[in-house]
N, C-alpha and C positions, 0 to 999 in steps of 0.2 A: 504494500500500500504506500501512497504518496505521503509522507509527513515532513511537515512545517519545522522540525527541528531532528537535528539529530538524535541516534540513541543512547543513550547511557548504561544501557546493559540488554546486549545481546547474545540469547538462548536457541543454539541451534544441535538437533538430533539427542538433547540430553536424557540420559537413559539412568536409571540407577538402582539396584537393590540393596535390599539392607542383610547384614551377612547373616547365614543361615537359610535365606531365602533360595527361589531360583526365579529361572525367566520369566515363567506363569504369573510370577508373584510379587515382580516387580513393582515398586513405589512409582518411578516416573519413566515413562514409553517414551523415547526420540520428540521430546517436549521443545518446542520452537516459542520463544516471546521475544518483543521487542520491548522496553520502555523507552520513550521518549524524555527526554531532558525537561524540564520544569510543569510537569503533568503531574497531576491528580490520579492516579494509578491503581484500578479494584483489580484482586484477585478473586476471582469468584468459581466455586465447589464446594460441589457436598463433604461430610466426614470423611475423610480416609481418600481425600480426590488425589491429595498429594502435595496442597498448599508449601505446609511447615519442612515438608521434604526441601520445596524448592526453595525456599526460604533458607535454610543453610547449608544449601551452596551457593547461594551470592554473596553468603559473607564467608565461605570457606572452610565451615567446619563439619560440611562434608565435601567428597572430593566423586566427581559422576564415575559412572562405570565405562561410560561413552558420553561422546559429544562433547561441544567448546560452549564458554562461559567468555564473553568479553566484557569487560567493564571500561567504559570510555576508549572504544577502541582494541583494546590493549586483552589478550588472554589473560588466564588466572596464573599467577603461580602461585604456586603449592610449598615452596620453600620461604623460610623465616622472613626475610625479608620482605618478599611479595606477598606474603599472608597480612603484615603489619599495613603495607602499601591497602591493603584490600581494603581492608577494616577502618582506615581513614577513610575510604569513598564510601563504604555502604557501612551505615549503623542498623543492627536487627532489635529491635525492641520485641521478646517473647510473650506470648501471651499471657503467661504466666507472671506477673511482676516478683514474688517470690523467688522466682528461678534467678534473676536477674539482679536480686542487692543480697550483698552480702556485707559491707562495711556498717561498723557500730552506729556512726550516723549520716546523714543526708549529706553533709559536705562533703566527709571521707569519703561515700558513695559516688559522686561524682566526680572527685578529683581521682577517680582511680585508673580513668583511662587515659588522660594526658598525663599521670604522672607514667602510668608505660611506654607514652610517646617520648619518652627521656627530655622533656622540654623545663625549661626554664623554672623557677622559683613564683617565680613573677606571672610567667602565661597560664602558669598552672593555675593560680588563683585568679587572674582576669578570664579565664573562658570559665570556672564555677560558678564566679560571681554574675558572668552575664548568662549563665543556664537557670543561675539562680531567680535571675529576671524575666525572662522572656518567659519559664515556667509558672512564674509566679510563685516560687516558694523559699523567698526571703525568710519569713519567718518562721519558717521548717528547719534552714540550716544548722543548727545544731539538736533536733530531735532525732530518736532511735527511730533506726527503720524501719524494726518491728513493730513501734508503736503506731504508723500510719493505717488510714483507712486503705480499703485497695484503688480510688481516685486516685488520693495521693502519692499511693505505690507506683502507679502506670506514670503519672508525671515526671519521678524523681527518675525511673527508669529511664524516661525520655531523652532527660535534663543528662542523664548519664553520657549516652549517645549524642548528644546535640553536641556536649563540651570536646567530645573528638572531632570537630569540626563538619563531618562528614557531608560528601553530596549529593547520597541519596539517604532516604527514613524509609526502613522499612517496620513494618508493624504487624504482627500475627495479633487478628481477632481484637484489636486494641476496645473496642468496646462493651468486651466480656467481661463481665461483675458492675456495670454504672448503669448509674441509671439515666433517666432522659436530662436531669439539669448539669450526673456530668460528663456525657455524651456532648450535650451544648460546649460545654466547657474545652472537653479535646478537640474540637473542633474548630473552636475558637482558637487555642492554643497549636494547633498545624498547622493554621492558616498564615499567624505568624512567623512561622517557623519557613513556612514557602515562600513567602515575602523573602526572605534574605536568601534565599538561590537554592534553597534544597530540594530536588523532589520527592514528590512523596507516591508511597507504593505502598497499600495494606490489604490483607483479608478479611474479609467480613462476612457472616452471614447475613446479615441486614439488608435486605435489597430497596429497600424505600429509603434508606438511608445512601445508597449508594446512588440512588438516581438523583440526590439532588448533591452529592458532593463532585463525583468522580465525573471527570476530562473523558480518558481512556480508561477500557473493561478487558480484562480478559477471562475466558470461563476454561478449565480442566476438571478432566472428568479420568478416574483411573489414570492418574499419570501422564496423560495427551492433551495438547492442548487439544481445545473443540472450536473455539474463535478467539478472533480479538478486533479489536475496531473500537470505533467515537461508543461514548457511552450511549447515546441515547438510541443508533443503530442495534447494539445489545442485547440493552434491555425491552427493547418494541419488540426484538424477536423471542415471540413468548413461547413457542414450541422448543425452542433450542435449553431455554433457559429448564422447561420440566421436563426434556429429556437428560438432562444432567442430574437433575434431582433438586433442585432450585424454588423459589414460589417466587411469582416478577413480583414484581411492587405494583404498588395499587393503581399508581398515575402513572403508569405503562397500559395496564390493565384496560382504566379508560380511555386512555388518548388512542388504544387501538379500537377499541368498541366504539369511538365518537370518529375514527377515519371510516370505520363499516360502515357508519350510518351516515356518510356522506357528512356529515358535522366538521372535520377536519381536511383542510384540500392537502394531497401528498404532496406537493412542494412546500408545506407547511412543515418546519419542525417539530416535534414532537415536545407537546409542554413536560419536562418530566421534574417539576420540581410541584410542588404544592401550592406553590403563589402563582406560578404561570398558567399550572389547570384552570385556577379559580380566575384567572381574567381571562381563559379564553372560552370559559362556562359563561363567565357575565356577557361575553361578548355577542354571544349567541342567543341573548334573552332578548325578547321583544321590544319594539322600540317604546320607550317610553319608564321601562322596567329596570330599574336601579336597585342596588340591592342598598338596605337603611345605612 
């Protein structure tokens, strides 16, 4: 496909089992992605598709059976060096924020991957203290890690990865354990984070959530990719989406039932946010008919 920017990590023929296994039972089949540089990036599959597989090997800590892994161009290496190189471009935020802090508290917690980048005295505490910011968690830096909610677990996690610089965010299921005020919250907080050059790339199962965040979709199913393209091409295509095992979201749902009924012309985009449904519902009401 034609795109507007180059990729930042490109996935071609990657295949991989986990040991013990064999071919039948392979995690990911000659798996092909692109991401594109400064996009908003849905990984989309069901349980067991093969997401968190593919997820570490873009930061390296798994290594494929087959097929190349390029990041800005550039193949993986697999030695000390280029694993360190890696791990500057692509930060993985786990699903699990527990998996992810292990320091006694929040500063130590962050300061722990530029102090591996053997950097400075000085850089080490100006990239905490602007993780400490942009995350908003000023006045967390000296509470135990243990003692945070899991909101502010997934944050400090972030805050973690954000302070290695990195220029892509990757994130497994980062919405898992919040609720919708702080769902708003990450949200809010990625947004900034994209503002200053990162892109972002995460899995979700949330699909009404993804139609109104994400740029670029891709869906894997067993291992393969099945598509990928503009979000909103996607998510419209509602048979692809429940043959993967998926449920579309709801403003896919109608903006196709409202193209059947002749209500939407096909050169018309597809509204797939919840503020665009509702003004091109109003648009369609009789003349004279305002809603209060």
């Amino acid at each position: 496909m034609t795109r507007s920017s180059p990729s930042l990590i490109e996935v071609e023929g990657l295949g991989y089992c986990y040991p013990g296994g064999d071919g039948q039972a392979a995690a990911l089949r000659d798996l092909d992605l692109a991401v594109p540089a400064g996009v908003r990036f849905a990984l989309l599959g069901s349980n067991g598709a093969g997401k968190s597989t593919l997820f570490l090997h873009l930061n390296g800590t798994l290594r494929p059976s087959r097929g190349t892994i390029r990041v800005d161009g550039r193949p993986i290496d697999y030695g000390r060096v280029g694993l360190r190189y890696l791990r500057q471009q692509v930060g993985l935020v786990f699903q699990n924020s527990d998996d992810q802090l292990f320091a006694p508290t929040v500063w130590e917690d962050i300061s722990f991957g530029p102090l591996n980048l053997g950097l400075s005295r000085s850089e080490i505490e100006r990239r905490v203290e602007e993780s400490l910011e942009i995350l908003d968690l000023g006045d967390l830096r000296e509470r135990a890690t243990w003692s945070l909610s899991q909101g502010q677990k997934r944050r400090v996690a972030i805050a973690g990865v954000i302070a290695m610089r990195p220029r892509i965010l990757i994130l497994d299921e980062p919405q898992a354990g919040l609720d919708a005020v702080g769902t708003r919250q990450l949200v809010r907080l990625l947004e900034e984070i994209r503002q200053t050059g990162v892109t972002i790339m995460m899995s979700t199962h949330d699909l009404d959530f993804v139609a109104g965040w994400a740029d670029e979709v891709a869906i894997i199913a067993a291992g393969e990719t099945v598509c990928q393209g503009a979000a909103g091409a996607v998510l419209a295509d509602l048979a692809t989406l429940r043959a993967a095992g998926l449920t579309p979201p709801l403003v896919a749902e109608i903006a196709v039932r409202l193209h059947q009924l002749g209500l939407l012309e096909a050169t018309t985009p597809f509204p797939m946010t919840r503020e665009r449904l509702l003004d091109h519902l109003e648009s369609l009401a009789p003349w004279g008919v305002r809603k209060e």
